[in-house]
Every structure is written in C-alpha cells, then in structure tokens.
C-alpha positions in Angstrom: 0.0 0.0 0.0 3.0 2.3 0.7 4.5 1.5 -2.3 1.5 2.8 -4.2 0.9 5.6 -2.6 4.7 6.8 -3.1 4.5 6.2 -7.1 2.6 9.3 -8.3 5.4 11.0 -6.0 8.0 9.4 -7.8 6.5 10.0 -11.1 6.4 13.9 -10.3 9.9 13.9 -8.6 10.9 12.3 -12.4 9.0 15.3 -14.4 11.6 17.3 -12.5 14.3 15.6 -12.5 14.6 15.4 -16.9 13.1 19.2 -17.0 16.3 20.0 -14.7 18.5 17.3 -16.7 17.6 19.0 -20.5 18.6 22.5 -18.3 21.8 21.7 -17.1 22.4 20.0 -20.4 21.7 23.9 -22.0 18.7 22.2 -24.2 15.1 23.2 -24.4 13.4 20.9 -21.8 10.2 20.0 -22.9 7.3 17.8 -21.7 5.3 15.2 -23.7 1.8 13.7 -23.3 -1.3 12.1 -25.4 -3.2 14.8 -27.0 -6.6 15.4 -25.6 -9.3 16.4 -27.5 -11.9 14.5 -30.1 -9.3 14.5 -32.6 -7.4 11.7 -31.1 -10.3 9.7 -29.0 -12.2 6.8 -30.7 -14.6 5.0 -29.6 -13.5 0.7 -29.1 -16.6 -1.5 -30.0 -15.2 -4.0 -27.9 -15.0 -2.3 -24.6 -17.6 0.0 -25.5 -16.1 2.9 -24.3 -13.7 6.0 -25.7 -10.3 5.6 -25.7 -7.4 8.5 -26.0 -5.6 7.5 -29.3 -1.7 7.7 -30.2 -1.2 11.6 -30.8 1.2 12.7 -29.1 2.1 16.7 -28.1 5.2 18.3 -26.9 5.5 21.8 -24.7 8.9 23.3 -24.7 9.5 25.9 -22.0 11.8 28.0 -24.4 8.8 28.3 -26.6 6.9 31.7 -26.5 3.5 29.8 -27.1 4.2 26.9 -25.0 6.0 28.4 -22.0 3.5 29.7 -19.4 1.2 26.6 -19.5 4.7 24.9 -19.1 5.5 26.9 -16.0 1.8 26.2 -14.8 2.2 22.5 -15.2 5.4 22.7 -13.8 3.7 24.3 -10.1 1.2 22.7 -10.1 3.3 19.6 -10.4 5.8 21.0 -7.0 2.1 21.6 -5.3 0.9 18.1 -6.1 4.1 17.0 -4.6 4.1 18.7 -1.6 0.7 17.6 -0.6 1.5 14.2 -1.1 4.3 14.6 1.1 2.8 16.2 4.0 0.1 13.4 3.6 -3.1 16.7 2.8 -5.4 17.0 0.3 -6.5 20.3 -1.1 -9.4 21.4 -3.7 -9.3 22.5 -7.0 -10.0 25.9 -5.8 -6.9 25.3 -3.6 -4.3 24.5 -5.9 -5.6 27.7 -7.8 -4.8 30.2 -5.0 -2.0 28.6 -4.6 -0.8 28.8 -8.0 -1.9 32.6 -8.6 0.7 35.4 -8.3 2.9 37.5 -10.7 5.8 36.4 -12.1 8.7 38.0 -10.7 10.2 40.8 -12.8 6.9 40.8 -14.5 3.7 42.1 -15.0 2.0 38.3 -15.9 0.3 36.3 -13.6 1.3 32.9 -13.7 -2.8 32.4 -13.5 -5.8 34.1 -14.4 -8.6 31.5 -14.5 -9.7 28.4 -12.3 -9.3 26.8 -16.0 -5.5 27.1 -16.1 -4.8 24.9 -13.2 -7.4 22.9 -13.7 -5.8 21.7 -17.2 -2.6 21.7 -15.8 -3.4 18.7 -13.1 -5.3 16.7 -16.1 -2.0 17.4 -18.3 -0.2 16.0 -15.1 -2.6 12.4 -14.9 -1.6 11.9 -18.6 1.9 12.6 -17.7 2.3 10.5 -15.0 -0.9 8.6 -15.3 -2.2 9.0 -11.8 -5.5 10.4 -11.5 -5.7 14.2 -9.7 -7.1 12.2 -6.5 -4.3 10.0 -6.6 -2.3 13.4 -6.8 -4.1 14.5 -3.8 -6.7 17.2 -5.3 -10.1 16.7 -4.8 -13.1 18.7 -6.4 -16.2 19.6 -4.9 -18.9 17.3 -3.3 -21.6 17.4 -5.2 -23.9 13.9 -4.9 -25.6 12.1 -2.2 -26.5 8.3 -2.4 -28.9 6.1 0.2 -29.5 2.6 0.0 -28.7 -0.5 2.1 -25.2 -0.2 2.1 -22.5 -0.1 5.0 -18.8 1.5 4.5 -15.9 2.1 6.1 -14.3 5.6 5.2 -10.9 6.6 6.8 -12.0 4.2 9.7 -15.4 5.5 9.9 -18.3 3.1 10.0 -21.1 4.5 7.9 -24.4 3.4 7.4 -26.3 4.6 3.7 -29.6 3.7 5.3 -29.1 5.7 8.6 -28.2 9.3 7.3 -31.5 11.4 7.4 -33.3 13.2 4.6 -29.9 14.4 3.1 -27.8 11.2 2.3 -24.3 10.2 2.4 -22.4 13.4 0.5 -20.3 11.4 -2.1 -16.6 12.4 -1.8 -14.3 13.3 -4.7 -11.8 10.5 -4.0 -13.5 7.0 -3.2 -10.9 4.8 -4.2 -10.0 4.2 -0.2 -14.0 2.9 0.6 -13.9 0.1 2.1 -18.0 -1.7 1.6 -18.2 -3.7 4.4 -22.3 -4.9 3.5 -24.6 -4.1 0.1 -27.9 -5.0 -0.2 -29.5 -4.2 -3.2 -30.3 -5.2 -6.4 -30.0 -2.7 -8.6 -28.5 1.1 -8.8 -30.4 4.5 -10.2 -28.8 7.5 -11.0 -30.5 10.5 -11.4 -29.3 14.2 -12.8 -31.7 15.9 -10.3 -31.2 16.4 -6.4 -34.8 17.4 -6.6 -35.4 14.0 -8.0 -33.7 12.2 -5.8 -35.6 13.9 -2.3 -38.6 12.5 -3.9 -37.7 8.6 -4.2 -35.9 9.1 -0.8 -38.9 10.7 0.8 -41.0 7.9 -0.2 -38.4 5.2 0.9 -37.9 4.1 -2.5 -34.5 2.9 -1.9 -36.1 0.7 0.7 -39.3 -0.4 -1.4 -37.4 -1.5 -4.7 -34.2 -2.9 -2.4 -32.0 -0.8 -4.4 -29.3 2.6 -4.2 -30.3 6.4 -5.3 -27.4 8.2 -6.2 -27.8 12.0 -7.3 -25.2 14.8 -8.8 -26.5 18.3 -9.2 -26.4 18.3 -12.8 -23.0 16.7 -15.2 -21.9 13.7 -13.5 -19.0 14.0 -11.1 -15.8 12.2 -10.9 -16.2 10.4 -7.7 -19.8 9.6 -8.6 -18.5 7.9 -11.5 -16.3 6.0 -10.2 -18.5 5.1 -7.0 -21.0 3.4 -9.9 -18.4 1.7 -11.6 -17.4 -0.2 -8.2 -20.8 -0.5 -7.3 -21.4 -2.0 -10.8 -18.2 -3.9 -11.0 -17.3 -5.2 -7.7 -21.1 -6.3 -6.7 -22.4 -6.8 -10.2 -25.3 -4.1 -9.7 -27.2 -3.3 -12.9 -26.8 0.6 -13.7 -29.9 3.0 -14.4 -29.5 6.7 -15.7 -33.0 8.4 -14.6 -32.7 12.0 -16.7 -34.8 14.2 -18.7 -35.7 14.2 -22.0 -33.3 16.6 -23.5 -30.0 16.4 -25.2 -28.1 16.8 -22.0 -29.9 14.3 -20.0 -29.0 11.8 -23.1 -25.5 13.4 -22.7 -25.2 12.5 -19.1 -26.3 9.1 -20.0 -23.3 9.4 -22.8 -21.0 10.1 -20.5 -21.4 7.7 -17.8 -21.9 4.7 -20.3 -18.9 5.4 -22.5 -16.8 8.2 -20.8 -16.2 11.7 -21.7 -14.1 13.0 -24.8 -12.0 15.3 -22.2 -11.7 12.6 -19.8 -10.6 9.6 -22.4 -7.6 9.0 -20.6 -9.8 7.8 -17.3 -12.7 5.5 -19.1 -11.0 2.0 -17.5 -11.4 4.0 -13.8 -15.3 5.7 -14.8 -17.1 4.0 -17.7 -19.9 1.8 -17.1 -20.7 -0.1 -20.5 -23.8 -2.1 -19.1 -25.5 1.0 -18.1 -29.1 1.5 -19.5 -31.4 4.7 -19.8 -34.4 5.0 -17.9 -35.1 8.5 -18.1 -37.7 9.8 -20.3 -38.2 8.4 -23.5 -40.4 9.7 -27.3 -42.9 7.3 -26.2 -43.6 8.5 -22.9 -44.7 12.0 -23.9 -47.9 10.3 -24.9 -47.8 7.2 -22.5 -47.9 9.5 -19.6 -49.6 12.4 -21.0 -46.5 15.0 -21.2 -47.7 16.8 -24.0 -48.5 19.5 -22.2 -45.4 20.2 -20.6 -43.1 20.7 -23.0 -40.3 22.6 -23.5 -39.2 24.4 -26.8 -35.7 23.0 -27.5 -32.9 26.3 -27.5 -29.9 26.6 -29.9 -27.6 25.2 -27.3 -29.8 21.9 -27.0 -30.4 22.1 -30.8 -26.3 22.3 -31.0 -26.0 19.3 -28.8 -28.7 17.1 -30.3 -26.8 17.6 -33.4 -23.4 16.3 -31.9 -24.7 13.5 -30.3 -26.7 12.1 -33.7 -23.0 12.2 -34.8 -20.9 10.6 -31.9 -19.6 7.3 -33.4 -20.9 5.3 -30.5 -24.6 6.8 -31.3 -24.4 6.4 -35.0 -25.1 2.8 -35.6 -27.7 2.5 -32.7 -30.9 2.5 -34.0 -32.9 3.1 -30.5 -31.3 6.1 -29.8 -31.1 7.4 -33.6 -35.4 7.2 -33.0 -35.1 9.2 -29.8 -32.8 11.9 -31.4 -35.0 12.3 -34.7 -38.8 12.1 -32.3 -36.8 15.1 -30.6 -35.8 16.9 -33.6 -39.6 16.3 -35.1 -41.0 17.8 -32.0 -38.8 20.7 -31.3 -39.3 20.4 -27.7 -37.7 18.5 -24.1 -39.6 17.3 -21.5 -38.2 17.2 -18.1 -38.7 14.7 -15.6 -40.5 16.7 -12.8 -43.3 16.8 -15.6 -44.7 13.4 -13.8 -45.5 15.1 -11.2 -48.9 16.7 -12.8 -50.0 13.1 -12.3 -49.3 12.7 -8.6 -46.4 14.1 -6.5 -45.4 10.5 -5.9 -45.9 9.1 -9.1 -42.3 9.0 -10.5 -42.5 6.8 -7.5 -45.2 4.6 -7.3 -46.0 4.4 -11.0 -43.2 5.3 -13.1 -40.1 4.2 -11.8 -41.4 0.4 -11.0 -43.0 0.0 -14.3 -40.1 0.9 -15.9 -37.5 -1.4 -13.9 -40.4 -4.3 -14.2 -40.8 -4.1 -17.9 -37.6 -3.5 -18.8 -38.6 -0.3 -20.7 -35.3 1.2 -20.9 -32.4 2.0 -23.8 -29.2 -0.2 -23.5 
C-alpha cells in the first residue's frame, strides 16, 4: 500500500528531475503527453467505451507559445508533490490560490482562470498517469446516495440507510471505501437532487431494495467512479434516470462510454452495461407529457446535433429514433413533468413500471 501511494510522488519527482536534466544539459526541456481532444479519441466496439488515441504533443518551455502553461504544469506539479508529502489534500480551488501570483520581474500572472490549473493537473494524470485524487486534489462534493449499504471511510463506519433526509455526501476520491455490507439489487442515477428527495422521501431505496445516487447536474468524478465499483465489484445493474433533453442523453453518454476530455480515465469511470431510464419519445404520450413541454434552445439544438453524430450513437438505432422524435418535436420534456399526475408518481408508477418491464435503452 506504501509503495503505491509513493508512485505518483516518484513520477512527479521524475518530471523534475529530466526538466532540470535537459537544463543543465543547456537544451530546451520540454514535456510530452497524449493529446486530448476529439481529434485523437475513438470509440473501441469491444470495450464500448472512448479511448485517448496515439497523438502525441510536446510543450517546450523555451517556446513563446508553450512556456506559461509549461510553468503552470510545472507548479502545479511542485504543489501536487508537496501535498503528497505532508500526507493533505487540497481542492481544485486550492491548488488555484496557490498557483496565482505574478511572475517575478513581471507584470503576468502565472494564473488568471480556475481553467488554467485545472488543465494543468489533467496534463499531469496523462503525464504520469495518476488520476488528480491519486495526486491528492479533490473537487467539490456534489452527490448524495442512500440505499442499504454499510462502508468504512478513513476508519469511519457509515451506514447509507441511517443518514437522514440528506444522504451520504459522495466524496471526490472514493478509491479508499472500504464496503463492508450491500444489499441491493440494482443502482439509479438521477441528474436531479430534486429527484432524488422524492424517491428518498418515499423510501424508495427501501421499497425497490435498491441505491439512489444523485449529482446536481454533469456527472462528477467520484460519482463515476463510485457506480463503476458499485457495478463492477457487486455486479449491480446501472440505471440513468434523466430528462428528455439532449443533456440528460449526454449525461447518459458520459457515464456509459466516458467523456471525450476525460478519455484517458474511461477503465477507472465508464460503465458499458449502463441503460437509460429516463424519459423516452414514447412517454410523452404514455404519460400524457404533451402539455409540458419545453421548446428546445440553440444550445440543446447544437447538442442534439453532436450527439446524432458521436460514433458510438451512429449505428444505434434506439437512440437514432429518440434523437429524430426530438428533432420532429422541437421540444424537451423534463422529468418533474410526472408530477402533474401525482407528486409521488415517479414513484409509485413510473419508476417500478419501468424497472419491471424493462422499458429502458441499453
């Protein structure tokens, strides 16, 4: 375990060590890594997820375009290292304060933007293929789960069932969680806090014998990964409750096949068995939803149009009908929507219907 918490340490201490080496050699030091981007991801049929491809890219520091995102990496890089040495973890936010000052003999700040450091620390998990909680630097909590599940974290026993009205608040990092007892059958995700205080309210979690989990809106890191174990460790079936609208079907995207930013992490957060059991075409009429719909903006147009041509959407013919019923209507319909029929129908009608008849997308 010591061992493997030393290596992102070592791999950093090396970044230094051949930036200093091509210095005291007198030559341009320089840093290499996979390019990110969707010019070099591709989707793999047989894994069914995206995968970060062979590009590769080079920033030299004597280089007038390349040499303050070097100097960023490289900080970032001496921060990461420090907190792994003092045995802390620090926030996103952190590592940008920390980070941000002027250059000396200069009028540039080393950082402007949250953005800056933030892409430095994912150019440093390509580098040295750690991911940034493995680096020690954690984003925000932003998801709660409930369900019949008991955990040790950092030597804290924790009950999922036992928590209140508000959950267990999903960390960034839970690579250390320790599941001591699950019992449940199956795993919904939801986009929506709002969502999920419904199904928790009315013991839905307890009802079904299955886990909520909720993010407050895109997907988080730690969420991801905390489905994937869930999924892969106790072979729990995956379901992604969303609107319909093009970022709800994004959301699904994500979490099924990984992101095109985040390529380079798929193995640790994609979840190829996942299904969708958000709203569908045919449940605008099924459940009377006509009425409460939404016109479709040009952002959601923009997106509907990326997603018909994603490689991993092209050739599936369930999701091609649900992109063309939303073109034909113009419109989203968001899950709250169900709750003209009932405030607890999501969960008494909807929800087990759809689990029991197996009226999802794969």
């Amino acid at each position: 375990m010591d061992k493997l918490k030393n290596k992102p340490k070592e791999e950093l201490k090396l970044l230094g060590k051949k930036v200093t080496h091509k210095l005291e050699k007198k030559e341009n030091p320089y840093m290499e890594f996979p390019v990110r981007g969707l010019s070099n991801v591709s989707y793999d049929k047989k894994s069914k997820t995206l995968k970060l491809g062979d590009s590769i890219s080079k920033r030299y520091f004597f280089n007038v375009a390349h040499s303050k995102k070097f100097l960023q990496t490289v900080e970032v890089a001496s921060i990461c290292k420090n907190l792994l040495e003092e045995g802390k973890h620090a926030s996103l936010r952190d590592v940008f304060y920390m980070v941000k000052r002027t250059i000396p003999n200069t009028k540039i700040n080393l950082v402007d933007e949250q953005t800056e450091t933030d892409k430095a620390i994912e150019d440093l998990e390509l580098i040295t293929e750690f991911s940034r909680e493995q680096l020690y630097v954690n984003a925000n909590k932003m998801g709660s789960v409930v369900g019949k599940v008991k955990i040790l974290d950092r030597g804290d026993a924790i009950n999922w069932a036992k928590l209140g009205s508000g959950g267990w608040s999903i960390p960034s990092n839970v690579e250390d969680i320790k599941f001591e007892e699950v019992k449940a059958n199956f795993v919904v995700y939801m986009e929506k806090q709002a969502i999920w205080e419904r199904l928790h309210e009315d013991r839905v979690w307890e009802k079904l014998n299955c886990i909520l989990v909720t993010s407050q809106g895109q997907t988080t890191r730690g969420i991801r990964r905390l489905l994937q174990r869930l999924c892969e460790e106790f072979k729990l079936p995956v379901y992604v409750l969303t609107d319909f609208d093009p970022w709800g079907f994004y959301i699904y995207s994500v979490i099924k096949y990984g992101s095109i930013s985040l390529a380079h992490m798929s193995e640790k957060m994609a979840i190829s068995g996942v299904k969708f059991l958000g709203i569908m075409a045919d449940d605008i009429d099924k459940y009377g939803l006509s009425k409460h719909l939404i016109k479709l903006n040009e952002k959601d147009i923009t997106r509907l149009k990326q997603m018909v041509d994603y490689e991993w959407f092209k050739d599936n013919k369930e999701w091609q009908k649900e992109f063309a019923a939303m073109k034909k209507l113009g419109s989203k319909a968001e899950i709250q929507a169900l709750s003209a029929r009932g405030i607890s129908f999501i969960s008494e009608k909807y929800l087990p219907e759809k689990i029991k008849n197996k009226d999802f997308i794969d």
